[in-house]
C-alpha positions as CSV (number, residue, x, y, z in Angstrom):
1,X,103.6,81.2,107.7
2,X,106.2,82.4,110.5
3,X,107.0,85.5,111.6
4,X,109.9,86.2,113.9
5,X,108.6,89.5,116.2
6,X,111.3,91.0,118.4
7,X,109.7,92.4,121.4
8,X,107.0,90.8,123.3
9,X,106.3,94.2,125.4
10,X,102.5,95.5,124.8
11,X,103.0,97.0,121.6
12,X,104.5,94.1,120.1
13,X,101.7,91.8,121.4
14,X,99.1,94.3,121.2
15,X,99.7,96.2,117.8
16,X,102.4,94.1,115.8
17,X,101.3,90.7,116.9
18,X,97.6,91.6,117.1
19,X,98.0,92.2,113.1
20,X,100.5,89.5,112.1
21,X,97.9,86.8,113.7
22,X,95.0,87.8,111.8
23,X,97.0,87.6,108.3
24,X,97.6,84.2,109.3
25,X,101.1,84.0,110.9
26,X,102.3,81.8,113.6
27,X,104.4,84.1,115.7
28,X,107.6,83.6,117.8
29,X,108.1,86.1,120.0
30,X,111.8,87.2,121.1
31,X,112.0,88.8,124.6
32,X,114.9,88.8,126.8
33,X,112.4,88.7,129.6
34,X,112.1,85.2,130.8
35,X,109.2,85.3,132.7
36,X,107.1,86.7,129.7
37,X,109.1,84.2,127.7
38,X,107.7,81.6,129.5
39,X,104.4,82.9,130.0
40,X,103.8,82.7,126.6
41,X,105.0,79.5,125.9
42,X,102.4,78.0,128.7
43,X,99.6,79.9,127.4
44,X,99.9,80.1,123.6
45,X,97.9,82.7,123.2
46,X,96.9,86.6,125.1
47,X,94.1,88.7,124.7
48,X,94.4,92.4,123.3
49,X,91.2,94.9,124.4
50,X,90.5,98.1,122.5
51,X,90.8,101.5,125.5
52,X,87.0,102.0,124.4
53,X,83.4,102.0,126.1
54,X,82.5,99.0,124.9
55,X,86.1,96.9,125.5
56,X,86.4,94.9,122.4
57,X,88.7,92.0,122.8
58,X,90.2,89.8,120.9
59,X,92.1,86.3,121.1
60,X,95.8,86.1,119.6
61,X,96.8,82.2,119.1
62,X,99.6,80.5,117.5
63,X,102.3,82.3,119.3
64,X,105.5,81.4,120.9
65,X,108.4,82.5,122.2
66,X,112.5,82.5,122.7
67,X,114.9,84.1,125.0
68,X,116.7,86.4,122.8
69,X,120.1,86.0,125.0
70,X,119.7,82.3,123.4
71,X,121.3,83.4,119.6
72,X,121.5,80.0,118.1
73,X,117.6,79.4,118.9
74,X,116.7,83.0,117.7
75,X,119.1,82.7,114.6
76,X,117.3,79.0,113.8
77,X,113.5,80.8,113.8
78,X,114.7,83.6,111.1
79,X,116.5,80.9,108.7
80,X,112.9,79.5,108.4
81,X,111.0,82.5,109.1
82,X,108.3,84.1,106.3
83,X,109.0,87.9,107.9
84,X,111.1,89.4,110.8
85,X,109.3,92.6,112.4
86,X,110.9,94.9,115.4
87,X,109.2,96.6,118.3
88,X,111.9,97.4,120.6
89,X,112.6,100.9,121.2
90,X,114.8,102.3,118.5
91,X,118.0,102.5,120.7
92,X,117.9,98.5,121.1
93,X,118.3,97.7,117.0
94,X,122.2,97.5,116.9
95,X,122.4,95.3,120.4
96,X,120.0,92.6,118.2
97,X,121.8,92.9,114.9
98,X,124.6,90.5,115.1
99,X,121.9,88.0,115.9
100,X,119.4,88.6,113.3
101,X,122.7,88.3,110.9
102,X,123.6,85.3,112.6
103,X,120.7,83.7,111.3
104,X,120.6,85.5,108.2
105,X,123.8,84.0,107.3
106,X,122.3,80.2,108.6
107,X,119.5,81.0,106.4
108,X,121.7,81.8,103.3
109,X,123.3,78.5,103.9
110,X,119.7,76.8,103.8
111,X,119.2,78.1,100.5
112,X,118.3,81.8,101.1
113,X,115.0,82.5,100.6
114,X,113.6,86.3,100.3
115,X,113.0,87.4,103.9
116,X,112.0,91.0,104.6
117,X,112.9,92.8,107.8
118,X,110.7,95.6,109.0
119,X,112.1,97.8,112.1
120,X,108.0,99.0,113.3
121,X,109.8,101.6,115.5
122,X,109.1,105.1,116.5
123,X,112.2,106.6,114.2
124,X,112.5,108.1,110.5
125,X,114.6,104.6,108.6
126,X,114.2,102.4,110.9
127,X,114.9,99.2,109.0
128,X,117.4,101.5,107.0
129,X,119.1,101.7,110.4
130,X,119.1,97.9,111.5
131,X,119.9,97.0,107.8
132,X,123.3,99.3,108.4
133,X,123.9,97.6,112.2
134,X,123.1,93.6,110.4
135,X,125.5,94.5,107.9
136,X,128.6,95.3,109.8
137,X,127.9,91.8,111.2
138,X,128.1,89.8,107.5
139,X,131.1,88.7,105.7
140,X,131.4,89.9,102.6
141,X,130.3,86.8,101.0
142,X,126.8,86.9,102.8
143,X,126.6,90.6,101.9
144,X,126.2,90.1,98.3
145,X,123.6,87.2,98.9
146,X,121.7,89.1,101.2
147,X,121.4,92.2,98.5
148,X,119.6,89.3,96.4
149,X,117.1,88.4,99.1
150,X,117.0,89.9,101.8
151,X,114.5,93.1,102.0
152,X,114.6,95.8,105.4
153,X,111.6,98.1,103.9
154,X,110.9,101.2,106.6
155,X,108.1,101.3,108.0
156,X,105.7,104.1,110.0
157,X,103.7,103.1,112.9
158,X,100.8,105.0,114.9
159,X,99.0,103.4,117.8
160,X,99.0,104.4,121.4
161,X,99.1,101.9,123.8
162,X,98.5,103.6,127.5
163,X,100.8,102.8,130.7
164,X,98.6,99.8,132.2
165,X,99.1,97.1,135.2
166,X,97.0,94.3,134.5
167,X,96.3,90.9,136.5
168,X,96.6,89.3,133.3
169,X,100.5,89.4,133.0
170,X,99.9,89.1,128.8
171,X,96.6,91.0,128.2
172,X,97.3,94.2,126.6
173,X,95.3,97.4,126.3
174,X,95.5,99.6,123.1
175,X,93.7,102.2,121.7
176,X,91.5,101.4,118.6
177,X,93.2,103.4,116.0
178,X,96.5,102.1,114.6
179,X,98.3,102.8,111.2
180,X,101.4,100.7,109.9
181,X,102.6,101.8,106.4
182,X,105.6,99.9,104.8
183,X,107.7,101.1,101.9
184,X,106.8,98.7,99.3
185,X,109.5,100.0,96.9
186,X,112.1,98.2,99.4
187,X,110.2,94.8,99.6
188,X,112.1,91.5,98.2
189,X,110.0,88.9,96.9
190,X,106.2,88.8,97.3
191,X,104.4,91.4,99.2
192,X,103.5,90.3,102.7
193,X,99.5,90.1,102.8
194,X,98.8,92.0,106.0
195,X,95.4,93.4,106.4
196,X,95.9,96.8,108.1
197,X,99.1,97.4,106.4
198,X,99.2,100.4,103.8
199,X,102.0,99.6,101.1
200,X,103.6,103.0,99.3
201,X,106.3,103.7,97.1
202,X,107.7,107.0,99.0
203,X,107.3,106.3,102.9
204,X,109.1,109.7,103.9
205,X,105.4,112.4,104.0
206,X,103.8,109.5,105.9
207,X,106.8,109.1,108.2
208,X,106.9,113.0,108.7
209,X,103.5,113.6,109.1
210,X,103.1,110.8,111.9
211,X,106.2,112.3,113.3
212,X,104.8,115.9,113.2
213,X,101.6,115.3,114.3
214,X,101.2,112.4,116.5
215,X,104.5,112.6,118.1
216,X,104.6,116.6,118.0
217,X,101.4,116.8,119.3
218,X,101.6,114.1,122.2
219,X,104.9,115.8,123.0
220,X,103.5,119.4,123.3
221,X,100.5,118.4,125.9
222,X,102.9,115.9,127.8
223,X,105.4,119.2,128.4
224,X,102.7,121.9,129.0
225,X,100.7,119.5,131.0
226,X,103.7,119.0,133.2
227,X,104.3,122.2,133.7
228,X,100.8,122.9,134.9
229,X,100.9,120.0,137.5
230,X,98.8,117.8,135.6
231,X,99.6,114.5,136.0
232,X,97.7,113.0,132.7
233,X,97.7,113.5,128.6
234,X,93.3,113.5,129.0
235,X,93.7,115.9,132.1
236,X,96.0,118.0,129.8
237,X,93.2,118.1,127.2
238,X,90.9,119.3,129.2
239,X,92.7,122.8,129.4
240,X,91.9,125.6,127.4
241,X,95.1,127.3,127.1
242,X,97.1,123.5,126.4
243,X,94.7,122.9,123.8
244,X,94.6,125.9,121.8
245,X,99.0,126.0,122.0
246,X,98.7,122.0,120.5
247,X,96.3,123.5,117.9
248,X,99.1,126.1,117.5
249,X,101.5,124.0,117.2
250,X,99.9,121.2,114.6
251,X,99.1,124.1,112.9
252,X,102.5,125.2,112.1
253,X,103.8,121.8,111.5
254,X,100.8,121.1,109.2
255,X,101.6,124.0,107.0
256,X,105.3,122.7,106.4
257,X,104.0,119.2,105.8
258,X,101.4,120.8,102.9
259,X,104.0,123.2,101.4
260,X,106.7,120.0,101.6
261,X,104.7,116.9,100.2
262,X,101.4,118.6,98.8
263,X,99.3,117.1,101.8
264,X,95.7,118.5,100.7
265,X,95.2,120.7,103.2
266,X,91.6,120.5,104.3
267,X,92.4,116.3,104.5
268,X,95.1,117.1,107.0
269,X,93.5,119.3,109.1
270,X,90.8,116.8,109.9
271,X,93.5,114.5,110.4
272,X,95.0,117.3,112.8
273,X,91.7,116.8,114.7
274,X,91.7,113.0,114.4
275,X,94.7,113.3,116.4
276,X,93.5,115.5,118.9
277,X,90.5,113.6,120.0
278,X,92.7,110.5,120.4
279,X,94.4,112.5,122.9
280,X,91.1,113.4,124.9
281,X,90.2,109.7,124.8
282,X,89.9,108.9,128.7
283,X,90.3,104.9,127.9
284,X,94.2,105.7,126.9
285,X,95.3,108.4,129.8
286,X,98.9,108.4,129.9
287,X,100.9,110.1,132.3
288,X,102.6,113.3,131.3
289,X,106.0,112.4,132.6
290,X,105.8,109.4,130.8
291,X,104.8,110.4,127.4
292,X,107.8,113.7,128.2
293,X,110.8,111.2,129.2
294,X,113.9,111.4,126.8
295,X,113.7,114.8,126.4
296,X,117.5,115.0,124.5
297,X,115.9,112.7,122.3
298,X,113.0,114.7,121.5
299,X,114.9,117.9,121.4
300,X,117.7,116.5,119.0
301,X,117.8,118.2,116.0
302,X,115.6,115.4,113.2
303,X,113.0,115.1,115.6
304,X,109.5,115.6,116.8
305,X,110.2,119.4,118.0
306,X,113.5,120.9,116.4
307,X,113.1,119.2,113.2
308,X,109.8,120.6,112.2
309,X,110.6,124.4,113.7
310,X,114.1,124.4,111.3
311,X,111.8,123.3,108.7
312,X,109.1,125.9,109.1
313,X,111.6,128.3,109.2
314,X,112.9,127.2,105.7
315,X,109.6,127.5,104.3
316,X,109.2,131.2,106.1
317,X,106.5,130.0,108.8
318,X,106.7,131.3,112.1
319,X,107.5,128.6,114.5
320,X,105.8,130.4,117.3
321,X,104.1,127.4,119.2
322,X,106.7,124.8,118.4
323,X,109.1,127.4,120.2
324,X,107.0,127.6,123.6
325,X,107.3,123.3,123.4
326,X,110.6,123.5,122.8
327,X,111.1,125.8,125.8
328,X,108.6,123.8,127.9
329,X,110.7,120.7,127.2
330,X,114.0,122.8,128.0
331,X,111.8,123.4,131.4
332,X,110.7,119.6,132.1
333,X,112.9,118.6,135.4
334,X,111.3,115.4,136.3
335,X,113.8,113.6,138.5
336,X,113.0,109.8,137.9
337,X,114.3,110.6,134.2
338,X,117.9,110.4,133.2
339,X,117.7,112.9,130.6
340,X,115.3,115.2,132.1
341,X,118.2,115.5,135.0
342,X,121.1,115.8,132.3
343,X,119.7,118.8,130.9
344,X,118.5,120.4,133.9
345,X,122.3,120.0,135.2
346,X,123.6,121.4,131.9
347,X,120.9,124.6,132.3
348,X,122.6,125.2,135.6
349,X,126.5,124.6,134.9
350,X,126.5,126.3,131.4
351,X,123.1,128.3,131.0
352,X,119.9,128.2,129.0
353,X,122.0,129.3,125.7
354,X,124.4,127.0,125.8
355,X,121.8,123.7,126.4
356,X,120.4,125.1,123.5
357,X,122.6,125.2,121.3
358,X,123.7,121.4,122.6
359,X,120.2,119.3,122.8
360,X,119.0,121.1,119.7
């Protein structure tokens, strides 16, 4: 079996890839990196650690890769591909479209067997999204195939993988917990057997509650941390007042999660606190400004901060701690991020009013 992975960065290697190789798959990688690109093709295989005390490791094998600015060898490895995954930064999915319909439509030609295309991005639809961007891209003829056989099931994906500078320019550290559920309703063909891979028929709560929790929560020490001068995420944790504001605010987006889906509420709140103590684990430190960048991304209005206050509002919950975040992000003024300067320059030309009415 063959899977096509786009993005050979460490969560492609160290979640996507680490999964897809013990199901079985021999994987080509597709990086616009050269170096990397060739790294791999020397070495065949990388080694993935778990950010643990006792350092697991394990060996992925069978891979390869391709320079994605090469379209006619990319498009040749999805006509014969089994699946196609993503791990790329959801901004990058329309620049690889045309080329993943380039060899869509080389793989209808070839007979067109059912491929599925999952987008394991940090965004609500991702697939839906590349699905749209591949489209635009088709004739009309290879449209009406693809419908047939050609599957982009969404997909939610949870596993931190730290800031790291290794020796080792393809071992990659990650933390031990991971989740990758897949919209099975939106599969063509046969299921993909991927052990670690939770198929459902309505991806949407899990989506949300990743999004509300994980991404909410990472957010909200990342922000408060940086405005305390604490350079770290496990640093972060260890302050009282940080903590109990995150408990504040998972709180608040737990109840709209429980009063939207029917979460059961005592299951979530010890999921809450799963979270949490992934955040205190000292083996995945990441830096605050890191974990903070994009901060008119994370203050748009469907995501990890506005979304979930609008929402709590609607369902009469006070959005009391997701407010202070929001305000902390509004305050993040890191000057090595694009964004972080945009907004600050907007706060000063137009005042804090106007910048939020804009970002959120």
């Amino acid at each position: 079996m063959l899977a096509v992975h786009y993005g050979a960065g460490n969560i492609g290697r160290g979640f996507i890839g680490q999964l897809l190789h013990q199901a079985g798959y021999e994987i080509c990688f597709v990086d616009v990196n050269q170096e990397l690109v060739e790294e791999i093709n020397n070495r065949k295989e990388y080694t993935v650690v778990l950010a643990a005390e006792e350092k697991t490791a394990f060996t992925v094998t069978s891979v390869r890769a391709v320079n994605g600015k090469d379209e006619d060898a990319v498009a040749r490895e999805i006509a014969k591909a089994d699946l196609v995954t993503t791990a790329i930064g959801p901004n990058i999915l329309k620049f690889i479209a045309p080329v993943i319909a380039k060899g869509i439509s080389l793989r209808l030609q070839q007979g067109g067997a059912p491929l599925n295309v999952i987008a394991c991005e940090n965004m609500i639809g991702g697939s839906s999204a590349l699905r749209s961007f591949v489209y635009a891209a088709l004739s009309d003829a290879d449209k009406e195939q693809a419908d047939k056989v050609i599957g982009f099931p969404d997909a939610a994906v949870d596993r931190i993988v730290p800031l790291q500078k290794n020796d080792d320019k393809l071992l990659v550290t990650v933390e031990p917990f991971y989740e990758w559920v897949v919209n099975q309703s939106q599969i063509v063909g046969a299921v993909p057997a991927i052990d670690g891979v939770t198929y459902v028929d309505d991806l949407k709560p899990f989506i949300e509650r990743k999004l509300f929790t994980v991404n909410t929560g990472h957010a909200t020490v990342a922000y408060l941390g940086y405005l305390q001068g604490l350079p770290s995420i496990d640093q972060a944790m260890k302050n009282p007042d940080i903590v109990a504001t995150t408990q504040k605010v998972l709180h608040e987006t737990g109840a709209v999660l429980v009063a939207k889906y029917g979460f059961d509420r005592e299951k979530h709140e010890a999921y809450i606190n799963k979270i949490l103590k992934r955040f205190t684990n000292p083996y995945i430190s990441d830096e605050v400004t890191r974990v903070g960048r994009s901060p008119v991304r994370k203050l748009s209005p469907a995501d990890r901060l506005v979304s979930p206050a609008t929402q709590a509002a609607a369902y009469e919950i006070e959005p009391i701690g997701l407010a202070t975040v929001i305000a902390a992000a509004l305050l993040f003024d890191c000057q090595e991020d694009p964004e972080a300067v945009e907004v600050q320059g907007f706060i000063r030309d137009k005042g804090i009013e106007k910048a939020i009415e804009h970002y959120t």
